[in-house]
C-alpha positions in Angstrom: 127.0 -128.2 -104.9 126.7 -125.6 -107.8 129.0 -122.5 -107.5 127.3 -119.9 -109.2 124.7 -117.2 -107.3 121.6 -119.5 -107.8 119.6 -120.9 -105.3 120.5 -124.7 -104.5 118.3 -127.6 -104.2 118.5 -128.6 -100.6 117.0 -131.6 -98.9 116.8 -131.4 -95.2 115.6 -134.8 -93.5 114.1 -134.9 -89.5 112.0 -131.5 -91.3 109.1 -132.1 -89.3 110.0 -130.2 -86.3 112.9 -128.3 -84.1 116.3 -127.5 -85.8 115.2 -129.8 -89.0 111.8 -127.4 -89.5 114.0 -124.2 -89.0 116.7 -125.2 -91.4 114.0 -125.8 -93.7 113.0 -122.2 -93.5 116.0 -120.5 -93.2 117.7 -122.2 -96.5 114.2 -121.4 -98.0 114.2 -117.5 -97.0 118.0 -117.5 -98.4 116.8 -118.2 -102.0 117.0 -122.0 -101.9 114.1 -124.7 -103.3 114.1 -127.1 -100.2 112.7 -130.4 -99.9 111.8 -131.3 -96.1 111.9 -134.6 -95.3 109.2 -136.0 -93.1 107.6 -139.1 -92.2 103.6 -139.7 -91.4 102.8 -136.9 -93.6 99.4 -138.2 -94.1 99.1 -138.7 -90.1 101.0 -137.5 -87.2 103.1 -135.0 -88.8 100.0 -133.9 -91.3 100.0 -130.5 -89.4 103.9 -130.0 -89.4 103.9 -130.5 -93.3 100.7 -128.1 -93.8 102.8 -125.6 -91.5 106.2 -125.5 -93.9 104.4 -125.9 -97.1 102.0 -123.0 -96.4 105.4 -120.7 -95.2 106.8 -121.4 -97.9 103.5 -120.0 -100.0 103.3 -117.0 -97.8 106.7 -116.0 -98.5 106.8 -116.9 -101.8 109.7 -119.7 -101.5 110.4 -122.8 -102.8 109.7 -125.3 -99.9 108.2 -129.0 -100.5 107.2 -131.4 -97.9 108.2 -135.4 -99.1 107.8 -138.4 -97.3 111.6 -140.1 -97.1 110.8 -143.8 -95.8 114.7 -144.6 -96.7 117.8 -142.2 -97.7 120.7 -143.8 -99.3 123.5 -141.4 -99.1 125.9 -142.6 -101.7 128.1 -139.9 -102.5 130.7 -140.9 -99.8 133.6 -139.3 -99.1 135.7 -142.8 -99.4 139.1 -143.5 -97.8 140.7 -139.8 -96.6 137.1 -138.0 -95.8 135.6 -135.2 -96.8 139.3 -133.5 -98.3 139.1 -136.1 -101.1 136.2 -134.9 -102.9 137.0 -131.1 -102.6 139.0 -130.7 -105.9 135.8 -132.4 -107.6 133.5 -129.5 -106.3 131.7 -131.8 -103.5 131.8 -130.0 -100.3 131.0 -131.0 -96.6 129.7 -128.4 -94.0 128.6 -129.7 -90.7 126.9 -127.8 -88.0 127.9 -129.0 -84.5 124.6 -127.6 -82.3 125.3 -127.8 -78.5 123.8 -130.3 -76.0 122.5 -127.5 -74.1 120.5 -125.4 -76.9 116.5 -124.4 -75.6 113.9 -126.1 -77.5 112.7 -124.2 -80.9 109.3 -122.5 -79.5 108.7 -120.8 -83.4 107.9 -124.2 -85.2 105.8 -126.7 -85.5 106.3 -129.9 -82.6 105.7 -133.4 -84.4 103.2 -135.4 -82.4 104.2 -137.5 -79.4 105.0 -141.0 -80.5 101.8 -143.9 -79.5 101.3 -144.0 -75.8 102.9 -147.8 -75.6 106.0 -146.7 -76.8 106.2 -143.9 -74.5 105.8 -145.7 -71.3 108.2 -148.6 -72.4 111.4 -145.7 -73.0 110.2 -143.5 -69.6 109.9 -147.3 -68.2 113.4 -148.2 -69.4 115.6 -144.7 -68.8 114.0 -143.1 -65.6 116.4 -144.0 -63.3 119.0 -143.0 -66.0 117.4 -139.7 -67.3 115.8 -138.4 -63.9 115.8 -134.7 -63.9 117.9 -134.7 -67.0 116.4 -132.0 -68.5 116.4 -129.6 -66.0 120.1 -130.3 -65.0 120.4 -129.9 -68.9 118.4 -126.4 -68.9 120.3 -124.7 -66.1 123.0 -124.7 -68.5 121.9 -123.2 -70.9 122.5 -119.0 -71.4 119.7 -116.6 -70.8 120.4 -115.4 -74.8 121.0 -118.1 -76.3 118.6 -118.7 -79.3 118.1 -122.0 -81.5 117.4 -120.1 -84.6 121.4 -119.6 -84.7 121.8 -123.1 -85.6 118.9 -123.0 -88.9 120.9 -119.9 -89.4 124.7 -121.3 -89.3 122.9 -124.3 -91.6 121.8 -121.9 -94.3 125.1 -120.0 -94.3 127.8 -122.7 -95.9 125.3 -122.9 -99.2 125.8 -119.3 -100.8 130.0 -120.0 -99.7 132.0 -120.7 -102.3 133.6 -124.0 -103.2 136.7 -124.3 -101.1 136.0 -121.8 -98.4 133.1 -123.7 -96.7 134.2 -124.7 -93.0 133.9 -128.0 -92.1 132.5 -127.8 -88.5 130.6 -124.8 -87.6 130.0 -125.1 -83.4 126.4 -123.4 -82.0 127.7 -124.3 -78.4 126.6 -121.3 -76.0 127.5 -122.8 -73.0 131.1 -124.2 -74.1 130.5 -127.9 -73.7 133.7 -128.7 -75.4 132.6 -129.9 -78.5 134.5 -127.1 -80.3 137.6 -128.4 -78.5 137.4 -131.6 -79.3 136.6 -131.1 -82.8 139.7 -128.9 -83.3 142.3 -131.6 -82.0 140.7 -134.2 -84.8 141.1 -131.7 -87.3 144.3 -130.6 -86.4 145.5 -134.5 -86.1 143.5 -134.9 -89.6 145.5 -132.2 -91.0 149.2 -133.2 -89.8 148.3 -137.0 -91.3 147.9 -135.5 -94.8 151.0 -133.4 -94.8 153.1 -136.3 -93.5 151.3 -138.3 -96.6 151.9 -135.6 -99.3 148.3 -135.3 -99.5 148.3 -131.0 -98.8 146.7 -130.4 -101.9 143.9 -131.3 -100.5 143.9 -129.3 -97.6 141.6 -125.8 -98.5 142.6 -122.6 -96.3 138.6 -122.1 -95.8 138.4 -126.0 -94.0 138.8 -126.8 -90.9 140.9 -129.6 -92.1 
């Protein structure tokens, strides 16, 4: 990731709908030329690309609707993780949304998969799943607002190198993630020290 004030070049797969679609936007609004992954683009998600590609237009920002069939992410962050790429300017920021976020209601839904495929999951997880969903909604807070995670995704790209976080947690309702997440990092963290590896170790990572 380039270090200077420009906008990056940003590919964001699972584009068509939800967090993906808002990430799209929000890294596109911050300056950014975006390329939104999404599948069918000729078919069932025909309206969801039509929908980014003509906000981009009406703001004036660089967003591109491509059909990924297969990514290859290749750039890997080999044997110690994401630490041992730092000091070659490759950074790693993940957002950590929680479980219990509401459903984005300000962008485009992809359309439901065929009907076959539908009945043989609700056939399959019924008596799992139940009244998942609602058990799942009554946790959620009355202001809690997806757009914070399109937001918190947008936010690590105009950071400079070295002070990007590695976990960012949207988790209104305290699930634990955040917890859990800090014990690893913190275990992550002694293991390099007690290697002589804390060069490595930035004081804007979680590591």
């Amino acid at each position: 990731m380039r270090d200077d004030e420009t906008g990056k070049v940003v590919l964001v797969t699972g584009a068509s709908s939800g967090i993906g679609a808002l990430s799209v936007r929000a890294l596109a609004l911050a300056g950014h030329t975006v390329y939104a992954g999404i599948r069918q683009i000729a078919t069932r998600s025909a309206s969801a690309a039509a929908d980014l590609t003509r906000s981009g237009t009406d703001h004036r920002v660089g967003v591109h609707a491509v059909e990924l069939d297969v990514v290859v992410h290749n750039a890997g962050h080999m044997v110690l993780g994401a630490a041992e790429v730092l000091p070659f300017g490759i950074g790693t920021a993940i957002v950590v949304p929680g479980a219990s976020l509401p459903a984005p209601t300000t962008s485009p839904t992809q359309a439901p998969p065929p009907t076959s495929t539908a009945e043989a999951y609700d056939q399959r997880h019924r008596s799992l799943m139940g009244d998942l969903g609602k058990r799942l909604a009554a946790l959620i807070p009355s202001d809690a607002d997806v757009t914070a995670v399109a937001e918190a995704v947008a936010r690590p790209a105009a950071m400079k190198h070295g002070t990007r976080p590695l976990r960012t947690h949207i988790d209104p309702d305290r699930g634990g993630s955040e917890v859990v997440c800090a014990v690893a990092d913190r275990l992550r963290a002694d293991f390099f020290r007690r290697i002589g590896l804390d060069s490595l170790l930035t004081a804007g990572s979680s590591l």
